[in-house]
C-alpha positions as CSV (number, residue, x, y, z in Angstrom):
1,X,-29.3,0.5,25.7
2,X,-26.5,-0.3,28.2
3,X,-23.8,1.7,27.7
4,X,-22.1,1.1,31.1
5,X,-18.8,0.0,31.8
6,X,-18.0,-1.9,35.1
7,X,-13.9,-1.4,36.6
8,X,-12.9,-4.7,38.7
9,X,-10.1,-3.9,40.9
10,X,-7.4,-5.6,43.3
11,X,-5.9,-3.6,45.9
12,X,-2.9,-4.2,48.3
13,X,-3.4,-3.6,52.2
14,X,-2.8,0.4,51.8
15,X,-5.9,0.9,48.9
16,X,-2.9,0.9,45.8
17,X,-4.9,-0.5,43.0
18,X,-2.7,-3.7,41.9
19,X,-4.2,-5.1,38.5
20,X,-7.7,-4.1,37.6
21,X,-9.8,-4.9,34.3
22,X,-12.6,-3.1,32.5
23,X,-16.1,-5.1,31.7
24,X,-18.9,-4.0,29.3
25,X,-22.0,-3.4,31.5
26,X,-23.9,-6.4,30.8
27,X,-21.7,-9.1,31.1
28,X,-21.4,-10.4,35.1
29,X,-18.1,-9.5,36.8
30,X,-17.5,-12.4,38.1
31,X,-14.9,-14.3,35.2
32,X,-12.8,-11.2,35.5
33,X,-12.5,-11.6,39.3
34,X,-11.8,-15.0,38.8
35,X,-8.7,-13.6,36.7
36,X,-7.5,-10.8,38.5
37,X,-6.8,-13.0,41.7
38,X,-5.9,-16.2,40.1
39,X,-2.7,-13.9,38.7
40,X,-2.3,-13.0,43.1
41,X,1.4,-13.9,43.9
42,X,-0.5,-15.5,47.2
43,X,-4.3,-15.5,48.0
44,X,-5.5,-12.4,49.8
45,X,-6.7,-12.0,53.5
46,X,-9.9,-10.5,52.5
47,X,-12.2,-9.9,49.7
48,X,-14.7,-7.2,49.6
49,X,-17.1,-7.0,47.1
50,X,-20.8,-6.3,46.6
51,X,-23.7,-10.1,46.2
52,X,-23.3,-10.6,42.9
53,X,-20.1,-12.4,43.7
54,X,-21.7,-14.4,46.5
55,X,-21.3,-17.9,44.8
56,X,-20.4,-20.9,47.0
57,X,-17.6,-21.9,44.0
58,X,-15.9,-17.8,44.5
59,X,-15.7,-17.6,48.4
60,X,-13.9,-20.8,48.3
């Protein structure tokens, strides 16, 4: 059993965690990030995360 739970964060330029959102462990992390930086006031500079978000449709 999978009892893992995965934190998805968004942080401003100085590491302050701006919104973040809890997963359960076997769902993909991708529709939260979808989320979190659709609700950016502007689109960020840079995105750092790990292959599992390396979609063509999310680094657009």
């Amino acid at each position: 059993m999978n009892n893992r739970t995965d934190c998805i964060a968004v942080c401003d330029e100085h590491g302050e965690a701006l919104p973040f959102t809890l997963s359960p462990g076997q769902m993909h992390e991708l529709p939260s990030a979808y989320a979190l930086l659709d609700d950016l006031p502007y689109p960020p500079t840079y995105v750092v995360c790990d292959r599992g978000y390396a979609s063509h449709k999310f680094r657009e």
